[in-house]
N, C-alpha and C positions, 0 to 999 in steps of 0.2 A: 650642096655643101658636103665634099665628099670627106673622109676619115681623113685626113695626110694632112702636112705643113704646106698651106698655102703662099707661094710667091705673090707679094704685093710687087704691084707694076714699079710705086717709087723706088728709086734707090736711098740710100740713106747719104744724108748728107756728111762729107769729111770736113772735118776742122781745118782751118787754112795752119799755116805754120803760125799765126800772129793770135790765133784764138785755142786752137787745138789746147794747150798746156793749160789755158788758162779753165779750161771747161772739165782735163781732167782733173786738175788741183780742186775745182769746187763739189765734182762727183767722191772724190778724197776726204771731202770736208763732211759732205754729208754724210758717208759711211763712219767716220770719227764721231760725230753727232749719235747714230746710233747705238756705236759701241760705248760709248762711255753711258748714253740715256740705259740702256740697257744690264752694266754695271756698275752703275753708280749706286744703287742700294745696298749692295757690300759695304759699302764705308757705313752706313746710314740706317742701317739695318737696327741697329738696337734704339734709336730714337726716335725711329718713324713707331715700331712697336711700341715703346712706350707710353706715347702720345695718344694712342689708339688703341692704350690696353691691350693687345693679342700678344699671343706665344712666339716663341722665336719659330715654331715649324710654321706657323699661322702668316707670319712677319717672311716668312723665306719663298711664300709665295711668289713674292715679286720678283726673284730671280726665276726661280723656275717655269710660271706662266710663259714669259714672252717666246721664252727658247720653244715650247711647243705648239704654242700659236703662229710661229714664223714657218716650223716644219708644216704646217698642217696652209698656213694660208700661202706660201712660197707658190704654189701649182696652180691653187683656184684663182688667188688675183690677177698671175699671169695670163691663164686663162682667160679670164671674163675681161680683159684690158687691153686684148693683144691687137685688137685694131686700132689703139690710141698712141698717139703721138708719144713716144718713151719720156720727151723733156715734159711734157703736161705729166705725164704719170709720177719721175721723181717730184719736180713740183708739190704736187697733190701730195704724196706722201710726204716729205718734207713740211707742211702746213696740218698734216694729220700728227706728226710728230710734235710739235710745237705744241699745237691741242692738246694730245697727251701730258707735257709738261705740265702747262699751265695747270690742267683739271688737279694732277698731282700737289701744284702747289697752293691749291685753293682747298683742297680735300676739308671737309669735316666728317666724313665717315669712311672708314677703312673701306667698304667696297665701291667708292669713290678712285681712291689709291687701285684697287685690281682692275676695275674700270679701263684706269690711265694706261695699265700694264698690259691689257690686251688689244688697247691699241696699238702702243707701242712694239708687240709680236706680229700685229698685221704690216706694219709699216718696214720691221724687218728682214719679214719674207717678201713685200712689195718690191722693196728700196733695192735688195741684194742679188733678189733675182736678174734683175734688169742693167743698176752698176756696174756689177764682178764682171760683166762679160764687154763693157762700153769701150774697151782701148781701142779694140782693132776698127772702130767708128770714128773716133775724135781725132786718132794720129794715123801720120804716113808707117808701112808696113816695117820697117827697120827699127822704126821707134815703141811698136806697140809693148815688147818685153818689159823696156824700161816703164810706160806709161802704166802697165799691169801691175807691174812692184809698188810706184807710185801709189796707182790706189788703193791696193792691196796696204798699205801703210799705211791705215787709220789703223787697221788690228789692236800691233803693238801701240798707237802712238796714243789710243783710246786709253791704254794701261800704264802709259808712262807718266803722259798729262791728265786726261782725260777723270779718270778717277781717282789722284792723289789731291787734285786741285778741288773737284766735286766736294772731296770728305773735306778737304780747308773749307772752302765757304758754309760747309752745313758746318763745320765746329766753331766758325766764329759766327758766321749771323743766322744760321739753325736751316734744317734740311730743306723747310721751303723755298729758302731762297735757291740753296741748290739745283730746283725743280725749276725756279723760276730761271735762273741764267741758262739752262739747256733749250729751256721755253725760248728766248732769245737768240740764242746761237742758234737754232732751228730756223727762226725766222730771216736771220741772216745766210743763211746757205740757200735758202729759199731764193732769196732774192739774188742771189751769184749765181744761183741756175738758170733763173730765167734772164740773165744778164749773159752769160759768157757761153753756154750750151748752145749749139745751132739746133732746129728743129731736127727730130729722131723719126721719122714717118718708120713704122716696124719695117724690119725685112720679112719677115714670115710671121704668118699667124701660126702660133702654136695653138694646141688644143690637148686635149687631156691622154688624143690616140698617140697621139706627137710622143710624149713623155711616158706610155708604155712600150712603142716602138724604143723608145733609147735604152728601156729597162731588159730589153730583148737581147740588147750587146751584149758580147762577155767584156769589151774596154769599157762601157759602163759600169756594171755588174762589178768589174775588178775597183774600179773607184770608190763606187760605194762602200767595198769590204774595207778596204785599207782607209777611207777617210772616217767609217764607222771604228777601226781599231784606236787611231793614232787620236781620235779627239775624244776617244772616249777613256786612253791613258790618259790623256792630259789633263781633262779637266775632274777627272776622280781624283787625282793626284793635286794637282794645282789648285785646285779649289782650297786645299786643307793643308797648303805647305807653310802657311803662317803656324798653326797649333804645332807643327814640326820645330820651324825654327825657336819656338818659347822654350817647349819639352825635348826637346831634342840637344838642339843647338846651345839655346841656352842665354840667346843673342836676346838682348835690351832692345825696347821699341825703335830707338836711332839707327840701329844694325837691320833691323829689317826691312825698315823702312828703306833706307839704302839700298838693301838688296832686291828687294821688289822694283825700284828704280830700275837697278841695273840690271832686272831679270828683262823688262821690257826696253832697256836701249839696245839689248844685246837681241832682241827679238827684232828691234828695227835693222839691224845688221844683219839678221839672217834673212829679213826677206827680201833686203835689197841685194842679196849673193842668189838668192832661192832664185828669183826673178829669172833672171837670164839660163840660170842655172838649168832651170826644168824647160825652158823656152829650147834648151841645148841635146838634152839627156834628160827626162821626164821623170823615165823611171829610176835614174841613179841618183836624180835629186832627193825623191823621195824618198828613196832608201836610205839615203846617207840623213837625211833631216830626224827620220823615224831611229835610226843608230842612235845619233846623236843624243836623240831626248832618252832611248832606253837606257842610253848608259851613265848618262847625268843621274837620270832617278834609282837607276841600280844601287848605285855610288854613296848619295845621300846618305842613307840608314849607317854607312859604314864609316866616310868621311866628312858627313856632314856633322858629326859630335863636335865639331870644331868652328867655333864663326868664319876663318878664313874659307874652311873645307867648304864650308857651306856654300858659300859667298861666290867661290869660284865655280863650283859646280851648276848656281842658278843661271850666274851667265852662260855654261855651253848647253846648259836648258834651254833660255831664252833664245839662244841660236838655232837650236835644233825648230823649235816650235814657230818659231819667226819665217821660217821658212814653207811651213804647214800648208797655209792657206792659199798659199799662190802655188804651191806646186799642185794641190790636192783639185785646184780650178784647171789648172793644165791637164793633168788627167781626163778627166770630163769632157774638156771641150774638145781634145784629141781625139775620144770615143764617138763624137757626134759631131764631122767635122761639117761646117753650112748650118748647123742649129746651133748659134752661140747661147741665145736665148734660152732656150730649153734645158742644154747644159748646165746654165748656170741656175736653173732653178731646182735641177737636181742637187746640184750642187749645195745651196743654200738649205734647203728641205733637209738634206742626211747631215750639216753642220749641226746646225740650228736644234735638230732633234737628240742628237747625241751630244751637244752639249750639256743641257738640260739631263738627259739619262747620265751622264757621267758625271755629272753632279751630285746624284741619287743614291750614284751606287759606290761612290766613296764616301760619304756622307754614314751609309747603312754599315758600309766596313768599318769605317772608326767608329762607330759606337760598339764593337765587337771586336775590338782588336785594337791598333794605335796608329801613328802617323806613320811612325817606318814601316809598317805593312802597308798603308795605302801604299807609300810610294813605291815599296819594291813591287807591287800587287803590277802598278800602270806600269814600272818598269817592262813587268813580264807581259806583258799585254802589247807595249808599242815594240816593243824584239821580236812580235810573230810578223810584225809587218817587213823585216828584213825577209826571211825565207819567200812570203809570197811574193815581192817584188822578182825578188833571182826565178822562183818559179815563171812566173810571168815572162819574162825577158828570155827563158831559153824556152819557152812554148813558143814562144812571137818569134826566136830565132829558127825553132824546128818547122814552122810553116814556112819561111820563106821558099 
């Protein structure tokens, strides 16, 4: 068993044209099941605490645990799994997720509820590691761009549907149930995997050597920095652009509501432009996606005093940031090309962890300052990621 990425003899099997779509739609379905299980206590957040008596930083656990139990389990489960069938492995996580549901919605004692939620961090880094990189498996080579967007669209559609619908059923028949419908859909995607997925026999066993050999790249290394910049503007910043739009804005429940809508349908439009985009020009997608969102949140503090200002600005938000995730996977897997696997667990691990820190550390800034400074703060933060992109590209131009 020597150090390196072992070649298994299978090959992996392709999706026929009559099953292909239908195996990415349900790997689609399952990353929407997680994105939303894993934001859906945002809406839920003061009811679950209340019920269970603890403080709201006590109560904010449950965002923050899973995002660094997915950085932290992202590498070891791929590791310790990587001779298992990939559809047995989503499987498995998908019935682990439902698990977690349920326990949530059975909970009598709040570390019942964190229980649920470090499940739910394992099943993240499981499920994402292994997903984000499944196109160029399931479809013919022409199609895989569009197939990446595709799945890449649970992100936005976690936000659009995913957690508006979550906070409706916890406000009319109370948060359990909302635990318990995700507990369902879980079981349902479960069962559309092992129905429309062809078996995934691995292509290479990764290992732990595997995944500091990719850390050795500088196209890694560049991934990591700019996917650590751009998610760590956005979710300092986004996290807290509702306390903006009240104190700021000045916009009524109905207006924000709206606008968070239209922050994530304008996210689904950017990742289905991002998609191809970065399939095309990687690194100009990036750059332009990383523009985009610095100059939305620049903007805010100054035209956002106005609900239209607002309003219009969140959409080329949601554009810019719509495009994030699929480009920031292209990176990656360009750096480490024959290790899609590995890739994407890198990948998953430095989202997954900086989400969570970006949450932390705009969190810590508005209690020290206000909204328009978080946002102008991630502004300045995702605008450094223009210069290194341009660095990048004429370094990569000066070797040729």
């Amino acid at each position: 068993m020597g150090m390196e990425t072992v070649l298994t003899k299978e090959q992996p099997a392709k999706g026929s044209p009559l099953t292909s779509w239908p195996a990415v739609i349900s790997v689609m379905a399952g990353l929407f099941s997680l994105v939303t299980t894993e934001i859906l206590p945002i809406g839920l957040l003061t009811s679950i605490g209340a019920d269970f008596t603890v403080s709201d930083g006590m109560a904010g656990l449950m965002m923050t645990m899973p995002g660094f139990l997915a950085a932290v389990s992202a590498p070891l489960v791929t590791v310790a799994t990587a001779r298992v069938d990939r559809r047995r492995m989503l499987c498995a996580f998908m019935l682990l997720l439902a698990l977690a549901n349920f326990v949530a919605a059975t909970a009598d004692d709040y570390g019942w509820i964190l229980a649920s939620r470090a499940a739910v961090g394992v099943t993240i880094g499981g499920f994402w590691s292994i997903g984000a990189g499944l196109a160029p498996r399931l479809v013919a080579a022409p199609s895989v761009g569009r197939a990446t967007a595709v799945i890449f669209a649970a992100v936005p559609l976690g936000s659009v549907l995913g957690v508006p619908l979550g906070t409706f059923v916890g406000d009319v028949a109370g948060w359990r149930t909302a635990f318990a419908a995700m507990g369902a859909l879980s079981l349902a995607v479960f069962a559309a995997l092992l129905s429309v997925v062809p078996p995934l026999p691995p292509e290479q066993v990764t290992r732990l050597c595997t995944l500091g050999r990719q850390l050795g790249r500088g196209g890694t290394r560049f991934a990591l920095l700019v996917t650590f910049l751009i998610v760590l503007a956005h979710f300092g910043a986004y996290t807290y652009v509702t306390p903006f739009l009240e104190q700021v804005a000045r916009a009524g429940p109905g207006v924000i509501t709206a606008a968070l809508l239209a922050f994530g349908a304008a996210g689904m439009l950017g990742n289905f432009v991002g998609g191809p985009a970065a399939a095309r020009r990687p690194y100009a997608a990036f750059g332009a996606a990383a523009g985009t969102l610095a100059v939305a949140t620049l903007l805010l503090p100054v035209l956002g005093r106005w609900e239209a200002g607002a309003f219009a600005l969140l959409v080329v938000w949601g554009v810019g940031y719509g495009a994030v995730p699929v480009c920031s996977r292209t990176l990656f897997a360009m750096a480490a090309p024959g290790e899609a696997e590995a890739s994407s667990t890198l990948f998953t691990a430095s989202f997954q962890a900086t989400i969570s820190t970006g949450a932390l550390a705009g969190g810590a800034l508005l209690d020290r300052s206000s909204p328009s400074v978080v946002l102008t703060v991630g502004g300045a933060v995702a605008l450094l990621v223009v210069p290194a992109v341009l660095w990048r590209v004429a370094a990569r131009t000066a070797a040729v």
